[in-house]
Structure formats: C-alpha cells, structure tokens
Gaussian input, Z-matrix of N, CA and C with variables (Angstrom, degrees):
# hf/3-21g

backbone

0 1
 N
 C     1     B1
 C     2     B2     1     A1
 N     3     B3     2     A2     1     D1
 C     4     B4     3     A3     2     D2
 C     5     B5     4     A4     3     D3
 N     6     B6     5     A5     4     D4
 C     7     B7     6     A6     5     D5
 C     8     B8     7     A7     6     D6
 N     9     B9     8     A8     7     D7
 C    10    B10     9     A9     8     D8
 C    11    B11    10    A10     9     D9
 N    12    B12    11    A11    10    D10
 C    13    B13    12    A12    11    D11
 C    14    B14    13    A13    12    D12
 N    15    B15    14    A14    13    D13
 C    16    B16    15    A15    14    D14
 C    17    B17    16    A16    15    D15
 N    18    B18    17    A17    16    D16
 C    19    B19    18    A18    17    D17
 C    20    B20    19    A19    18    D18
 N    21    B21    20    A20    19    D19
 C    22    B22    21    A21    20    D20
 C    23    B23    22    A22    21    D21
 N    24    B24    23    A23    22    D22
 C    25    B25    24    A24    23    D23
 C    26    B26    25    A25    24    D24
 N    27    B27    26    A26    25    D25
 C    28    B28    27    A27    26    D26
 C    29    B29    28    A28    27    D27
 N    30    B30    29    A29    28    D28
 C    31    B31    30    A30    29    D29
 C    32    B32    31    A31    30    D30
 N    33    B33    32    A32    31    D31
 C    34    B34    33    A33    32    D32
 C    35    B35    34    A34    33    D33
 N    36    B36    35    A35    34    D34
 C    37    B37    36    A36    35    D35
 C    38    B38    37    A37    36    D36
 N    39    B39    38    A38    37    D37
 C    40    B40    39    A39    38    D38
 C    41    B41    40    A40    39    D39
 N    42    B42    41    A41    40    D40
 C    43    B43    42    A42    41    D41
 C    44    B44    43    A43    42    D42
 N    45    B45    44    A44    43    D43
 C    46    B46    45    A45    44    D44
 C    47    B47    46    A46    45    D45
 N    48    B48    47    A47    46    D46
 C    49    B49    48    A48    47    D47
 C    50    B50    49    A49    48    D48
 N    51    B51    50    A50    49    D49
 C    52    B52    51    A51    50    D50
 C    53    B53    52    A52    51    D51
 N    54    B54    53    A53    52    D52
 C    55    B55    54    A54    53    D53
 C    56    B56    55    A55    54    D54
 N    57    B57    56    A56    55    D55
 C    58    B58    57    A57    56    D56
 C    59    B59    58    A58    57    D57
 N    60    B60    59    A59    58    D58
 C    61    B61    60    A60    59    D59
 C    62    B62    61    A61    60    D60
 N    63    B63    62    A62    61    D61
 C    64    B64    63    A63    62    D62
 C    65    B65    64    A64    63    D63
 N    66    B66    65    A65    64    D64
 C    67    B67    66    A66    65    D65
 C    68    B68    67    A67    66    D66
 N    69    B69    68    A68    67    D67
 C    70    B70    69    A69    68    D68
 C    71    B71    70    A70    69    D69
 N    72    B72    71    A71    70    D70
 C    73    B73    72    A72    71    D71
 C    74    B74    73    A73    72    D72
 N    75    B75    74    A74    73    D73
 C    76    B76    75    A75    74    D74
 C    77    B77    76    A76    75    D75
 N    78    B78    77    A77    76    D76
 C    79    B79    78    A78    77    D77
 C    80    B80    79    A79    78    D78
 N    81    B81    80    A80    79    D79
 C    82    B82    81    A81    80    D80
 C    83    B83    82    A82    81    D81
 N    84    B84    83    A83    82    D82
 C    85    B85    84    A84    83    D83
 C    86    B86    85    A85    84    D84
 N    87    B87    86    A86    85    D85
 C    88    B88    87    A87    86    D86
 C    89    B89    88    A88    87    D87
 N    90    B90    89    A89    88    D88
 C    91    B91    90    A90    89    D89
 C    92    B92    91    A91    90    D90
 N    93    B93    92    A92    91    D91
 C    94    B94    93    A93    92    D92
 C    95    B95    94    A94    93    D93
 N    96    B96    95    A95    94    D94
 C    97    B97    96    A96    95    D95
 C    98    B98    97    A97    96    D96
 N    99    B99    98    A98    97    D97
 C   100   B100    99    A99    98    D98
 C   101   B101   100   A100    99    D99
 N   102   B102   101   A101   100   D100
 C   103   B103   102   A102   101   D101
 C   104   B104   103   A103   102   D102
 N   105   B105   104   A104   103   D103
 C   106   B106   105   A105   104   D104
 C   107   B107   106   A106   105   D105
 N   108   B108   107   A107   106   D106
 C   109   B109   108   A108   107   D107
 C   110   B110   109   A109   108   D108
 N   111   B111   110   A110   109   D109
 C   112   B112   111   A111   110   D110
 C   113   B113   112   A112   111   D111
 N   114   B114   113   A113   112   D112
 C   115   B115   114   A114   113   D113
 C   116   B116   115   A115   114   D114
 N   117   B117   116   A116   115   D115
 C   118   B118   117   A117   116   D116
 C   119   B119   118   A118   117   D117
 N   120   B120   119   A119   118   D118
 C   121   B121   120   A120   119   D119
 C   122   B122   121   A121   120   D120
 N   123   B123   122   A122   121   D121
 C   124   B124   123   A123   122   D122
 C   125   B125   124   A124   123   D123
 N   126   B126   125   A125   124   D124
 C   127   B127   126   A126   125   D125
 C   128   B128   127   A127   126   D126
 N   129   B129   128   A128   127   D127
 C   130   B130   129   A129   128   D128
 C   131   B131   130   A130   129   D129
 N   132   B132   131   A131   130   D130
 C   133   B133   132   A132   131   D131
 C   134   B134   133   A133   132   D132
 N   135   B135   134   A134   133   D133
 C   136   B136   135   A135   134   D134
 C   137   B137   136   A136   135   D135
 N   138   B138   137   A137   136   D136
 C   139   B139   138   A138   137   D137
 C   140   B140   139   A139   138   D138
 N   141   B141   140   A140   139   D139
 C   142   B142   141   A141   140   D140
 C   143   B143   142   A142   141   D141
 N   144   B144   143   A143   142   D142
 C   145   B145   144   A144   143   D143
 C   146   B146   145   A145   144   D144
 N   147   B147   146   A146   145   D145
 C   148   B148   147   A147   146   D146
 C   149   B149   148   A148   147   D147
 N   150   B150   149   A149   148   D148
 C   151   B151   150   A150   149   D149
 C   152   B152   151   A151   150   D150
 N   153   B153   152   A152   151   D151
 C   154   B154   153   A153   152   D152
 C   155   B155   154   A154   153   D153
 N   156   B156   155   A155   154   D154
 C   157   B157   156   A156   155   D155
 C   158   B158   157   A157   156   D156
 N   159   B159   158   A158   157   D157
 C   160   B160   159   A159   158   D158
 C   161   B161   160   A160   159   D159
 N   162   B162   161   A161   160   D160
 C   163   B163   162   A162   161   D161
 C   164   B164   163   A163   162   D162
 N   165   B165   164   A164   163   D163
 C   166   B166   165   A165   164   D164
 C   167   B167   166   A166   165   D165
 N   168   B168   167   A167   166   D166
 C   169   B169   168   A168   167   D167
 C   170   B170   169   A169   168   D168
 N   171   B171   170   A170   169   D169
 C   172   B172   171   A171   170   D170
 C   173   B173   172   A172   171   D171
 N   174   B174   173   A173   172   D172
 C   175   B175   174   A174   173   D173
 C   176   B176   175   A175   174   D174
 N   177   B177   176   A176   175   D175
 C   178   B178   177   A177   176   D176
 C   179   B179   178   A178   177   D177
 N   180   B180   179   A179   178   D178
 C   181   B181   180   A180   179   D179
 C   182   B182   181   A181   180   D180
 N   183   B183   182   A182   181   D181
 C   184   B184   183   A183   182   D182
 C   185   B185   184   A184   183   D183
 N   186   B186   185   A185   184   D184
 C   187   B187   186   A186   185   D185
 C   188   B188   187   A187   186   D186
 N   189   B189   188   A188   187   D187
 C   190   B190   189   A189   188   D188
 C   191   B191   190   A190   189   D189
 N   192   B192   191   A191   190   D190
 C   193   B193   192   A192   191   D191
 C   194   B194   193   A193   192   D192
 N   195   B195   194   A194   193   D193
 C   196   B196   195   A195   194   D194
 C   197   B197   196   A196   195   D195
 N   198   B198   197   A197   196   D196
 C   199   B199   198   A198   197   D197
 C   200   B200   199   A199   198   D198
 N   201   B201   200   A200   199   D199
 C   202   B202   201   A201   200   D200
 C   203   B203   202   A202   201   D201
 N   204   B204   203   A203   202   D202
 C   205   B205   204   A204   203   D203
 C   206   B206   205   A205   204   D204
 N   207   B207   206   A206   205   D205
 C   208   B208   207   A207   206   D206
 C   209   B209   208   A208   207   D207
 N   210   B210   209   A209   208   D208
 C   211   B211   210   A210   209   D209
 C   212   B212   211   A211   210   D210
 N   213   B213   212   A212   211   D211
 C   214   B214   213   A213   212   D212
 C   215   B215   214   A214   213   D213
 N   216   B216   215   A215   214   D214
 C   217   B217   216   A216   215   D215
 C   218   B218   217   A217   216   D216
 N   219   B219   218   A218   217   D217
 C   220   B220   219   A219   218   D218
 C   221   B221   220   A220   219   D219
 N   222   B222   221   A221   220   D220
 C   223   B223   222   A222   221   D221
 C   224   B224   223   A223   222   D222
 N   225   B225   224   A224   223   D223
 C   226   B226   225   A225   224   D224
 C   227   B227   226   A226   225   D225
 N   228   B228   227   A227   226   D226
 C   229   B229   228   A228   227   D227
 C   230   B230   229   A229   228   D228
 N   231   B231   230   A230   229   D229
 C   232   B232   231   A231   230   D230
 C   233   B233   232   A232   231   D231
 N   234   B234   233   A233   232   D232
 C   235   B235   234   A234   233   D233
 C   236   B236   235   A235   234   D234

   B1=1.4516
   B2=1.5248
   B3=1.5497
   B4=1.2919
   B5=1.5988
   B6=1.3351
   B7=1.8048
   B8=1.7412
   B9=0.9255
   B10=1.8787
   B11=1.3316
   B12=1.2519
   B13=1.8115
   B14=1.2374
   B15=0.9611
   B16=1.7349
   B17=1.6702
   B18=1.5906
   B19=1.1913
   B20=1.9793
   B21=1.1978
   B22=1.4925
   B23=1.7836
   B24=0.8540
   B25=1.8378
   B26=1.7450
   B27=1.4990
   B28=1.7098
   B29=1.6706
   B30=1.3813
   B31=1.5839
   B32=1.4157
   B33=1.4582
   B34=1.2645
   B35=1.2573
   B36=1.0792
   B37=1.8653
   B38=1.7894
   B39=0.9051
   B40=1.4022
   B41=1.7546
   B42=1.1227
   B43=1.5889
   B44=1.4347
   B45=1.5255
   B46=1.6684
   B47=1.7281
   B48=1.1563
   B49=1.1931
   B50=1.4198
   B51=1.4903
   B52=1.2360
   B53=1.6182
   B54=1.0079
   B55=1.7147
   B56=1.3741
   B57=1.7711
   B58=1.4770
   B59=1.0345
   B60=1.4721
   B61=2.0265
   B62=1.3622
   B63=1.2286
   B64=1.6018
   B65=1.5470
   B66=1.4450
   B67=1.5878
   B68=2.1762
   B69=1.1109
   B70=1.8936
   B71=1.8339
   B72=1.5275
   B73=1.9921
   B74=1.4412
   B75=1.3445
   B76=1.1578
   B77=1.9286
   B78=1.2212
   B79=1.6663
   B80=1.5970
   B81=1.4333
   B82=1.1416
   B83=0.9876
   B84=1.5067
   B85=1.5354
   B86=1.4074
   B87=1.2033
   B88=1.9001
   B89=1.4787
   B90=1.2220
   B91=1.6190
   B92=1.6811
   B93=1.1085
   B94=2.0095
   B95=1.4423
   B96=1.7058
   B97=1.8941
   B98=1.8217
   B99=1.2113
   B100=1.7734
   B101=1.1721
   B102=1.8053
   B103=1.5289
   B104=1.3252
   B105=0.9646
   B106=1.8677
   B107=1.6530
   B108=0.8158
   B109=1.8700
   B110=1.7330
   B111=1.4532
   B112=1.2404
   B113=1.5457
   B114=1.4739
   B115=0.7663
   B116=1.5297
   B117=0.9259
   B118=2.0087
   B119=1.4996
   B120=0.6355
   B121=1.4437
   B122=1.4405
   B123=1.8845
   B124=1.8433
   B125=1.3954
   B126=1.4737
   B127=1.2256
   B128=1.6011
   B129=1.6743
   B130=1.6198
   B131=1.4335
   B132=0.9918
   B133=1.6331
   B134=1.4999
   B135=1.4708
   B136=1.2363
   B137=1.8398
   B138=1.2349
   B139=1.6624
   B140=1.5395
   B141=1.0749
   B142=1.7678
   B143=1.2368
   B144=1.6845
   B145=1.1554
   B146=1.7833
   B147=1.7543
   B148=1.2567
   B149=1.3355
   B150=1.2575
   B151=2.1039
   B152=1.0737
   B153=1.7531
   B154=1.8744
   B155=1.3279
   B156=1.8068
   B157=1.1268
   B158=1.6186
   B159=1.6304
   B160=1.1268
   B161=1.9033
   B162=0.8843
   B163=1.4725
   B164=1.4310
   B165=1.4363
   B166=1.3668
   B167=1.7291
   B168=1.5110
   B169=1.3393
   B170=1.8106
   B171=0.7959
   B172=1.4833
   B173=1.5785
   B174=1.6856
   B175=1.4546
   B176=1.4527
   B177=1.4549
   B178=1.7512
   B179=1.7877
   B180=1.4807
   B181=1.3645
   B182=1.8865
   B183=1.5125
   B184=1.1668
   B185=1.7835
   B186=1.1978
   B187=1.8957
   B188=1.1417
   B189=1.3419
   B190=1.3178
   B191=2.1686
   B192=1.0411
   B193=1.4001
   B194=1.7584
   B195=1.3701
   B196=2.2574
   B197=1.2694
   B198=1.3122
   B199=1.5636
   B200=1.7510
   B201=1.5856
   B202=1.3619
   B203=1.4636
   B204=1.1579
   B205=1.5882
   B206=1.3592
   B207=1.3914
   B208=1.5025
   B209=1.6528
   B210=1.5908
   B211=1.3347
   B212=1.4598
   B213=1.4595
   B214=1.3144
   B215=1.2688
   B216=1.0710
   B217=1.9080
   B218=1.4303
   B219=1.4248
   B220=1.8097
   B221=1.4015
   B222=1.5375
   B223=1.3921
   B224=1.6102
   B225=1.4444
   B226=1.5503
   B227=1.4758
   B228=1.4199
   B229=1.6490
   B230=1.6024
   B231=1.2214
   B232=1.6206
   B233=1.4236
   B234=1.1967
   B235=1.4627
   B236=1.4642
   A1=109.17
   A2=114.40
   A3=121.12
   A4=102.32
   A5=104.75
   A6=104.87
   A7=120.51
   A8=100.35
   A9=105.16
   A10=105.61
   A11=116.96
   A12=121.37
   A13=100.67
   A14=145.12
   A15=146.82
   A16=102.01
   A17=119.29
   A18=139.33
   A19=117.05
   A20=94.11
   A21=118.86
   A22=100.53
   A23=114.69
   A24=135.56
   A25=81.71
   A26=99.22
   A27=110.66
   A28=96.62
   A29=101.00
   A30=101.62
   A31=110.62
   A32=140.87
   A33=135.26
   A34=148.30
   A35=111.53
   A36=107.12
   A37=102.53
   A38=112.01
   A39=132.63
   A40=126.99
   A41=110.54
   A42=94.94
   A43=112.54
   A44=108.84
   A45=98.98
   A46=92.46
   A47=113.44
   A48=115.36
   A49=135.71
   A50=114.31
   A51=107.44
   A52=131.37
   A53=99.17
   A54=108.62
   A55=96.29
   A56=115.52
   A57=123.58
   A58=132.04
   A59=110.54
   A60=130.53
   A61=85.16
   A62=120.12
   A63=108.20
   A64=123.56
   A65=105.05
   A66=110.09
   A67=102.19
   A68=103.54
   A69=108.47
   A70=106.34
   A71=82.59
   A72=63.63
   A73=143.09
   A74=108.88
   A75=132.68
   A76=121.67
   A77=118.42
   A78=127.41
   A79=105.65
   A80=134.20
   A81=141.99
   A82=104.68
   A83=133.08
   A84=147.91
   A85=122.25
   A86=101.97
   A87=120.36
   A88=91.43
   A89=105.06
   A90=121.38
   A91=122.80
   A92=116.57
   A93=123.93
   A94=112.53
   A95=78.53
   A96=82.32
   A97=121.79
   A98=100.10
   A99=100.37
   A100=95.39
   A101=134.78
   A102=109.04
   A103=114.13
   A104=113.76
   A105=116.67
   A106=94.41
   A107=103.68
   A108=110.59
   A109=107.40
   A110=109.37
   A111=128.67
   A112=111.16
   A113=116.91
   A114=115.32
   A115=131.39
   A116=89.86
   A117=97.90
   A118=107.50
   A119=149.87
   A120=140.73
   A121=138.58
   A122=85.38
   A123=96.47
   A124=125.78
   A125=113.59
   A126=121.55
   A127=89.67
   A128=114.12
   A129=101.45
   A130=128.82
   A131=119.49
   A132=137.13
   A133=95.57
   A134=106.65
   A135=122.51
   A136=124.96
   A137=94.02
   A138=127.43
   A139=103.17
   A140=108.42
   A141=121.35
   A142=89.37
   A143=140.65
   A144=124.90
   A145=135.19
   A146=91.86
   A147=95.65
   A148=121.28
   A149=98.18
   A150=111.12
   A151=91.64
   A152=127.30
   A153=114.56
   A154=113.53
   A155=121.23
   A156=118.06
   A157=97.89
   A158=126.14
   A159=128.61
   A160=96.89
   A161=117.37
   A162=120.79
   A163=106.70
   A164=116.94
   A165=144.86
   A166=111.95
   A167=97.16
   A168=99.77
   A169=126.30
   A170=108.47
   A171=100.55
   A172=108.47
   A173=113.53
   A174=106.39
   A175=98.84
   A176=116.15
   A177=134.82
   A178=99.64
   A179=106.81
   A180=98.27
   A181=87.86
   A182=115.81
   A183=97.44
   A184=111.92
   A185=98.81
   A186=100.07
   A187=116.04
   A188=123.17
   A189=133.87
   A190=86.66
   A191=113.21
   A192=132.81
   A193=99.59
   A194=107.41
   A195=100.97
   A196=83.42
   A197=143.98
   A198=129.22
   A199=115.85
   A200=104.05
   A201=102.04
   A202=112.04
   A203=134.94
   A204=130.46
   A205=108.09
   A206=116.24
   A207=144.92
   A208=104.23
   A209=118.08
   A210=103.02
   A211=139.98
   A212=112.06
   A213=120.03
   A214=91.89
   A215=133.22
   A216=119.82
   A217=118.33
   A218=102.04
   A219=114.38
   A220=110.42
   A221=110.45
   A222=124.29
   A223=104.39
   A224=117.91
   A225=106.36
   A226=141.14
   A227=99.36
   A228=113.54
   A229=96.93
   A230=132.33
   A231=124.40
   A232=85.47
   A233=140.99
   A234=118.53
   A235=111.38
   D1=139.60
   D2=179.42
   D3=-62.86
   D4=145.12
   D5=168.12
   D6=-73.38
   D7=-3.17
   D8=174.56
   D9=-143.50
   D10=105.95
   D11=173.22
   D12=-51.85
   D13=-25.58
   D14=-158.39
   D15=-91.94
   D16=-18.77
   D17=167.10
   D18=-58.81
   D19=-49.94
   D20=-163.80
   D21=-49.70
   D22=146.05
   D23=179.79
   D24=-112.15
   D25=-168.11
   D26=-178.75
   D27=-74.77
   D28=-61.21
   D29=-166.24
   D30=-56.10
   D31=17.02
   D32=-146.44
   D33=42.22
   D34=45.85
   D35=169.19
   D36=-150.68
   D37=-170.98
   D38=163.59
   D39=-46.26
   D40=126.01
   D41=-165.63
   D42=-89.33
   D43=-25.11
   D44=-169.87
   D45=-146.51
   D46=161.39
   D47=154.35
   D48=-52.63
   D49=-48.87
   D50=135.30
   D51=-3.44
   D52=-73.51
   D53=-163.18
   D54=-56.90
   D55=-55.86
   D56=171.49
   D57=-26.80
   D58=-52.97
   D59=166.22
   D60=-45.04
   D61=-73.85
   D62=-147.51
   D63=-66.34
   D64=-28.11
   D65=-179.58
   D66=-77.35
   D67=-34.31
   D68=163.08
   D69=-50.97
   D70=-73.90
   D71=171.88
   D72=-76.55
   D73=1.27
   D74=159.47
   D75=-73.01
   D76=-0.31
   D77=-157.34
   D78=30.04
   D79=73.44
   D80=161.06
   D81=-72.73
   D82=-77.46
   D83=125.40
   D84=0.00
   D85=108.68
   D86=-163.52
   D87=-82.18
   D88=138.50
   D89=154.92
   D90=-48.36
   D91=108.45
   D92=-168.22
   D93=103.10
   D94=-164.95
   D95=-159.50
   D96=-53.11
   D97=-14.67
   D98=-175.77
   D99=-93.94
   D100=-23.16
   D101=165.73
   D102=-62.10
   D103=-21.05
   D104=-157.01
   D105=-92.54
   D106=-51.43
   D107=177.62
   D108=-36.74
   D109=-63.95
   D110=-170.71
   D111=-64.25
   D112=-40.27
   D113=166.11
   D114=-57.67
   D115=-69.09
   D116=166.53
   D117=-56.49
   D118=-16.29
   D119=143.58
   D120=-40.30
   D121=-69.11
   D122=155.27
   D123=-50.28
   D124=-37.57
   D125=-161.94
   D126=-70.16
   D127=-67.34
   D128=178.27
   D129=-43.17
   D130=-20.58
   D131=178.44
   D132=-57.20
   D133=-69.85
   D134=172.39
   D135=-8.91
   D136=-62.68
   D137=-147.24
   D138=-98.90
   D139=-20.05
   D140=-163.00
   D141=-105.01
   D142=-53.04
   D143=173.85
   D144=-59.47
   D145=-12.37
   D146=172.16
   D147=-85.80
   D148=-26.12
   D149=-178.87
   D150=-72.86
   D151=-63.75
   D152=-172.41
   D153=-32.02
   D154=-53.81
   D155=-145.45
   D156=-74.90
   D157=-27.00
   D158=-178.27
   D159=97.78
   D160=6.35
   D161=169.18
   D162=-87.54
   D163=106.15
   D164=-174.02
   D165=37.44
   D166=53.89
   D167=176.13
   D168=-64.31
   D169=0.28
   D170=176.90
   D171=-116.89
   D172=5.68
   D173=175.44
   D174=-100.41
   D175=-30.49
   D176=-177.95
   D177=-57.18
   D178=-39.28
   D179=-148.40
   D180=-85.80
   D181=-29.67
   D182=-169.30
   D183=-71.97
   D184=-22.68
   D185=177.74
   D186=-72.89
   D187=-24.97
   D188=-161.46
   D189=-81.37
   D190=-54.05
   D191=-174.52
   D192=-55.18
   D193=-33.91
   D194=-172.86
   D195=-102.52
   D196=-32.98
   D197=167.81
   D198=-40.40
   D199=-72.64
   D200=-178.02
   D201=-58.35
   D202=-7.44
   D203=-174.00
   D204=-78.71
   D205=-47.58
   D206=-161.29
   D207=-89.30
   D208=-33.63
   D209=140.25
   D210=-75.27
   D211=-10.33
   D212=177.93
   D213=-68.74
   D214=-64.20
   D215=-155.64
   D216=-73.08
   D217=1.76
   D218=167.44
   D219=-78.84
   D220=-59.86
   D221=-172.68
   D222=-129.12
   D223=112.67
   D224=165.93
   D225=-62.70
   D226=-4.02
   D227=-177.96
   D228=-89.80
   D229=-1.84
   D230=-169.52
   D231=-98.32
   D232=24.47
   D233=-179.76
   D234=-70.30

C-alpha cells in the first residue's frame, strides 16, 4: 500500500515525482527501513510507469537505473 492514499494514480502508486517531493517534505515517509522500503518503491512506481507508457522511455529507464544504484549503497536489500 502507497503511504498517502492522496498519492495513488488508478493503478496504485504515486503519479509523478512531484507528488513524491511533496509527500518527503511533508514526513509521509516514516523514518527507517519501512520509510526507505516505501520509498523506493514509489519511486520505482514512478519510473516504470513512464517506460510502460513509452513516454521518454530511455531517459526514465536510465534514472530509474542511477536511482536504484544510489539507493543500493544506502540500503543493500533495495537492490
């Protein structure tokens, strides 16, 4: 489950990054491993809906790709 229903698109998650900024500065996102979990999640949510849709899939896929890296060296289970 998304951490902010107000987050959710149809398919369930977050629609833009945008929205993300705001629920981060908002503390939607719990402090520890289930903030970080959730987060990287949304964020893939994020990134995957942009490659499905084919809307700038090869710029989505490369951020989506230095995102998960840059969470890998935070947490090794986000690989």
């Amino acid at each position: 489950e998304i951490a902010d229903p107000e987050l959710k698109a149809l398919t369930g998650g977050p629609l833009d990054l945008t929205t993300m900024g705001r629920s981060l500065d908002s503390g939607i996102y719990p402090l520890g491993r289930q903030g970080w979990e959730t987060f990287a999640r949304d964020m893939g949510f994020v990134y995957n809906r942009f490659i499905v849709s084919g809307k700038k899939k090869k710029l989505a896929q490369k951020h989506l790709n230095e995102v998960c890296a840059m969470l890998a060296k935070i947490d090794q289970s986000l690989q």
